[in-house]
N, C-alpha and C positions, 0 to 999 in steps of 0.2 A: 504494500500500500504506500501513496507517495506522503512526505510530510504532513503533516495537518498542522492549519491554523490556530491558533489560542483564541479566544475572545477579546475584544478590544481591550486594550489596557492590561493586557495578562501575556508576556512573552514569551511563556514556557510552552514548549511543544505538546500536542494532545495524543495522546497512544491509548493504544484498544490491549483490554484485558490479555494477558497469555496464557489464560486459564480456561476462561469461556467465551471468551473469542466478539463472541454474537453482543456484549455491551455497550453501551453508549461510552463515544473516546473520550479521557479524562484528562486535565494535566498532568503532566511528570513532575512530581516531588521526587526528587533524589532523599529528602532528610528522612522520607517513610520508609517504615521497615518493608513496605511490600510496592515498591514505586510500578511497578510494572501490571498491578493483580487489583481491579475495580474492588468497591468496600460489599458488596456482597458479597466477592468468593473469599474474600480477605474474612469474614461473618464464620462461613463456614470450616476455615484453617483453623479456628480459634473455637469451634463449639466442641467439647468434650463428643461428642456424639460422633464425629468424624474423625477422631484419633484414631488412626492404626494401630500396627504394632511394630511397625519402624520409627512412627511418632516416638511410641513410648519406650522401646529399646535402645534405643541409638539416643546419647546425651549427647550437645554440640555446646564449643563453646566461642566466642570469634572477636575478634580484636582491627581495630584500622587504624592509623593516626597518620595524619595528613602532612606530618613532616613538616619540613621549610614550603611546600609546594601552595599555591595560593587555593588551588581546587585538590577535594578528592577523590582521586581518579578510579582508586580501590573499591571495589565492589564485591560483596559474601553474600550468597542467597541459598536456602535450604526450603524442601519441597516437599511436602507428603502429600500424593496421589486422596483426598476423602473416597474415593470408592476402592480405586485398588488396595490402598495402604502402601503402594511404594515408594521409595525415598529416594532422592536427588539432592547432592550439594554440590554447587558450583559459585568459582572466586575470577574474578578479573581485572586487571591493571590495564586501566584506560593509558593509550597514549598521547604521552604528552601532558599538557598544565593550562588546560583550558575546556570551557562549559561542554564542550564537544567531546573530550575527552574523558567528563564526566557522565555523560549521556551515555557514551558506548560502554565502558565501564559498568553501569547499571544494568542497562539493555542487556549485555552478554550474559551477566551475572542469572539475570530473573528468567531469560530465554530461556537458557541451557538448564537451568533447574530444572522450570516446570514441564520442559518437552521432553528432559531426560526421564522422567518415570513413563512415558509413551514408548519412545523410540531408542531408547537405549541413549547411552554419554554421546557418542558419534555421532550416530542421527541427528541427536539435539544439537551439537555444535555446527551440522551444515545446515539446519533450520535457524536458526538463528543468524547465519551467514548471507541466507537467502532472504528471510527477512529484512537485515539489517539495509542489504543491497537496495529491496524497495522502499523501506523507509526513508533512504537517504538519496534517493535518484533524482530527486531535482535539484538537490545542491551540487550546484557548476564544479567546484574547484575541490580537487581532493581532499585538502587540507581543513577541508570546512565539514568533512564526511566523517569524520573519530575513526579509530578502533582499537581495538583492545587486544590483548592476551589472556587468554582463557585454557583455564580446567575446570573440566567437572567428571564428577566419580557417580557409582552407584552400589550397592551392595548385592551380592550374587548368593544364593541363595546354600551354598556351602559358605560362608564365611569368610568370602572374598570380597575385590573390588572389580569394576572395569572403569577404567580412567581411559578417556580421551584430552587432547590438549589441542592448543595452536598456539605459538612466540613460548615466549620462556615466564610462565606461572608453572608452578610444580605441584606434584602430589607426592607422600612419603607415606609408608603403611610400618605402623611397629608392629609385628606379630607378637606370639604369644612366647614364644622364649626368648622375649625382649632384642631381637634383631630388628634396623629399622633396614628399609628399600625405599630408593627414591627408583619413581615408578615412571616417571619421564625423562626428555630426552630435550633440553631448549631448541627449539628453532630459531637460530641464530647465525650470525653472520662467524664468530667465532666457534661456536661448537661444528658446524660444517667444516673449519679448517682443519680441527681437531682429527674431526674425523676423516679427514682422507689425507692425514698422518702430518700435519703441517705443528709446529713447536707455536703454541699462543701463550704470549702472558696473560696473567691474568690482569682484568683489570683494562684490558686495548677496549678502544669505541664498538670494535665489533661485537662483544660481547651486550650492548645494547641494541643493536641492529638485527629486525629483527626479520626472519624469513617466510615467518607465517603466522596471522592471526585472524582477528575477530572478519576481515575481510579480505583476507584472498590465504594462499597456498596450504599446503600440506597440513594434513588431520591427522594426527599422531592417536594411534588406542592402542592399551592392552586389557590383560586381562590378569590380574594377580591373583592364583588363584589358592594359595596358603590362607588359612584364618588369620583376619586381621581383629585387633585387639584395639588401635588408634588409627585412624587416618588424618594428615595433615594438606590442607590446600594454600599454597601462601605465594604471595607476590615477590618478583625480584628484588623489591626494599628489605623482604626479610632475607630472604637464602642466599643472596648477594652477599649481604653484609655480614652473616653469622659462620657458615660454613657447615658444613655435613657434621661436622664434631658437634657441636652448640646443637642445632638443633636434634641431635640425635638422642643428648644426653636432657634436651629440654623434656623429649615425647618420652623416655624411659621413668624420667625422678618424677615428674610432679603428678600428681593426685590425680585433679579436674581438669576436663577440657577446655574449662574456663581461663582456670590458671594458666594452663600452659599457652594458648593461645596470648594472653595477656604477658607473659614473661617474653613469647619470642616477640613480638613487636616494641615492650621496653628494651630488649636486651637490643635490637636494632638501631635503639638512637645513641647508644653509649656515648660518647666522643667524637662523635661526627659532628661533620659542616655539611652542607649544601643535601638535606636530606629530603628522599624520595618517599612517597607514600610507602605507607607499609601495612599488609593486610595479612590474619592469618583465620582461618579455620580448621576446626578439630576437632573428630568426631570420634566415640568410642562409641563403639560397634558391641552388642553383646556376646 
């Protein structure tokens, strides 16, 4: 569908439910917790009567902090299907440090949840891709169009995950004899070098450049399929800055999903300057 107008005097863009589709289009609030989901299905997420039991097994806990960056570009969204009962979480780092960037940020985040208990992580991230394309088709100049880096996972019904991605947001899974796995693979201008054997420091521009995301290239999915115990979804403000050690020992020690989600986005602004949004979600799986 192309852009829709706001109402006079209101410049926020107007977008249609991604839950029930068929609603009259609402503004975008980025500050609500469901910017994407009209307040009727938003009614039904929140009546005890439509809780699953991914609802109630799976405790999530999720953290952002917008850093030195003027907009937040970070977006966390989690999903329970009211009829089926199944669950989708999906995380997105908008590109760049502007309204636009907080747009597709959100957009990817709420897409990929809600379609993921449909279509599976994949599915959802080229629906959202497809989407996004008509959403934003009248706007002339690329740079005026956002997009994002996105994961989203879902849980498989032995004790697993399946994680799809596009650019470099990440997923980690700690199993049950406290081993973690990072479950993807950046789409990057640097990891491509990496990988077809080239010596990258860390830390080159490439390593922000990115090769595929919320609108165009390569759809990264697996399938994990050990019992997972935590899964983690977090933006390159966190895993950039911490390193496989940090966060490894974050999703091992601490308790709640809360906390830990909260400890890796403080422990990301330690001593830093010039600091990038930072988002993490975390979910224990029963």
């Amino acid at each position: 569908m192309p852009a829709l107008a706001a109402p006079t005097g209101d410049t926020r863009p107007l977008v249609h439910c991604m839950t029930c589709v068929d609603s009259a289009p609402f503004a975008f609030d980025p500050q609500t917790l469901h910017p994407f989901t009209c307040p009727e299905c938003v009614e039904l997420f929140y009546d005890p009567r439509n809780w699953g039991l991914a609802a109630r097994d799976a405790r999530t806990g999720q953290a952002l902090d917008r850093g030195d960056r003027l907009w937040q570009a970070d977006a966390v969204a989690t999903h329970v299907d009211p009829m089926t009962r199944r669950a989708a979480w999906a995380l997105a780092d908008g590109v760049g440090d502007s309204p636009a960037a907080q747009f597709a940020g959100s957009f990817a985040a709420w897409a990929c949840a809600v379609s993921a208990v449909h279509t599976g992580p994949a599915g959802a991230l080229a629906n959202a891709r497809a989407a996004w394309h008509l959403l934003t088709e009248e706007r002339a100049e690329d740079g005026e169009r956002g997009s994002a880096a996105v994961v989203v996972a879902a849980p498989t019904t032995g004790g697993g995950v399946v994680v799809s991605w596009a650019g470099d947001a990440r997923a980690y899974a700690l199993t049950s004899d406290e081993k973690v796995y990072a479950l993807t693979v950046d789409h990057t201008v640097a990891e491509d070098e990496r990988r077809s054997g080239r010596t990258v420091t860390p830390g080159t521009p490439g390593e922000h450049l990115l090769t595929s995301s919320l609108r165009h290239g390569h759809i990264g999915a697996t399938t994990f399929h050990r019992p997972v115990r935590r899964l983690l979804l977090c933006s390159d403000g966190v895993h950039r800055r911490l390193g496989f050690g940090v966060v490894t020992r974050a999703l091992q020690a601490l308790a709640s999903p809360e906390a830990t989600a909260r400890a890796l986005t403080l422990a990301s602004r330690q001593g830093r300057a010039h600091l990038d949004n930072a988002a993490a979600l975390v979910i224990d799986l029963p």
